[in-house]
RODO-2510 file (C-alpha; in nm, 4 decimals, decimal comma):
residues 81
     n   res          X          Y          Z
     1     x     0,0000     0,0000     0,0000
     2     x     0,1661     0,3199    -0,1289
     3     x     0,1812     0,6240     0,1279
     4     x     0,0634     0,9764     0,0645
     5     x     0,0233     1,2656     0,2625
     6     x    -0,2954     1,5010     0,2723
     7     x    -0,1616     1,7792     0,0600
     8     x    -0,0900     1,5119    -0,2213
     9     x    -0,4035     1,3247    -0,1666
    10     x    -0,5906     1,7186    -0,1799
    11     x    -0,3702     1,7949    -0,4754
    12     x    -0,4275     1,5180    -0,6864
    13     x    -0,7298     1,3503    -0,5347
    14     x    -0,8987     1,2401    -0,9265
    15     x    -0,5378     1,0727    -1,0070
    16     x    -0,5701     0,8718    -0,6963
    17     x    -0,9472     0,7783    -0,7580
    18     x    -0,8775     0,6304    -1,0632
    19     x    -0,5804     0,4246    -0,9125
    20     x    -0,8241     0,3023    -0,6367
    21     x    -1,1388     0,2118    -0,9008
    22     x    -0,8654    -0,0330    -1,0640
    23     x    -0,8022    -0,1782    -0,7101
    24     x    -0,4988    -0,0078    -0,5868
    25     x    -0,5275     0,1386    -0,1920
    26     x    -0,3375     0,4208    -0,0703
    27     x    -0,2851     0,5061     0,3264
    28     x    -0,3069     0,9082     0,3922
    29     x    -0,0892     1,0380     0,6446
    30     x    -0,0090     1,3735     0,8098
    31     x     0,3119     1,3997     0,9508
    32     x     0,4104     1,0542     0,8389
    33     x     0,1594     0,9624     1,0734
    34     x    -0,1832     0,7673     0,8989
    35     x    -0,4840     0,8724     0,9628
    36     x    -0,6695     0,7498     0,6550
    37     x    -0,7048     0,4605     0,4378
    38     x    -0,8244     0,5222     0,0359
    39     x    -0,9371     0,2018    -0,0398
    40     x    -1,1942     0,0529    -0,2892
    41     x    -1,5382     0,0084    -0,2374
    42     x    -1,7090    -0,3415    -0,2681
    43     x    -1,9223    -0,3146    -0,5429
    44     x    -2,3366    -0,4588    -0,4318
    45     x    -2,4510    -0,7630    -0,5736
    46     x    -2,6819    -0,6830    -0,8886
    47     x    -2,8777    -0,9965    -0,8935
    48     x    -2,9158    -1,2952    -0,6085
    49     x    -2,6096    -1,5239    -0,5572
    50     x    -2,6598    -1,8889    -0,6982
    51     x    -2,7756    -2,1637    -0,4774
    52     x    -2,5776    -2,4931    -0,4679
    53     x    -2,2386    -2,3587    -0,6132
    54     x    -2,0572    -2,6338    -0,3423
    55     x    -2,2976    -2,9119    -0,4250
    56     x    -2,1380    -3,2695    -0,4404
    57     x    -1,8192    -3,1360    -0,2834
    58     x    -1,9330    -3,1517     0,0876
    59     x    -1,9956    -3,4904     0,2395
    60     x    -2,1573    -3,5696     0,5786
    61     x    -2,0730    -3,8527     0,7420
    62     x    -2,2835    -4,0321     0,9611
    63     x    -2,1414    -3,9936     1,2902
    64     x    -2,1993    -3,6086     1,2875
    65     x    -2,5947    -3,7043     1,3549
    66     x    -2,5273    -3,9343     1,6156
    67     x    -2,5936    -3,8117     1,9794
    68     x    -2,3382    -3,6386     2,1561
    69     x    -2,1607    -3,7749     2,4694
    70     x    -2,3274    -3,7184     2,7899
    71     x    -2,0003    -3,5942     2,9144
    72     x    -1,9468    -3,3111     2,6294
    73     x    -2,3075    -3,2169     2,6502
    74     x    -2,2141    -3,1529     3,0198
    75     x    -1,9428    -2,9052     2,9448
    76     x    -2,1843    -2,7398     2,6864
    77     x    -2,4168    -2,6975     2,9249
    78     x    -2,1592    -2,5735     3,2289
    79     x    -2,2478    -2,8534     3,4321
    80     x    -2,0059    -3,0821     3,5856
    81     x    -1,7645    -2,8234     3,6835
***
């Protein structure tokens, strides 16, 4: 992240925005000191995001629905201490 201090950012503030909408950041200081951070915005979603992009890569196994321990629900719970 490149450095620049306020007068530059002031000075030359379009040059920088077009630097940050191609993805570069930039960290204002004053005094060597930052106080700022020109960064990109993340753009909204324009339509929905598709269901069931991870489908057939996850797998379950059956232990996971089996009950838990009596012990380990303990601790869960606090008791048993």
């Amino acid at each position: 992240m490149k450095r620049i201090n306020v007068h530059e950012a002031k000075t030359h503030l379009s040059r920088y925005l077009e630097h940050v909408e191609r993805g570069e950041s930039f960290l204002v200081c004053r005094r060597n000191a930052p106080v700022a951070e020109l960064r990109p915005v993340r753009r909204e979603r324009t339509k929905a995001r598709p269901m069931g992009l991870a489908k057939g890569r996850l797998r379950i196994p059956p232990a996971f629905f089996k009950p838990l321990p009596r012990d380990l629900l303990d601790a869960f719970e606090g008791k048993g201490r």
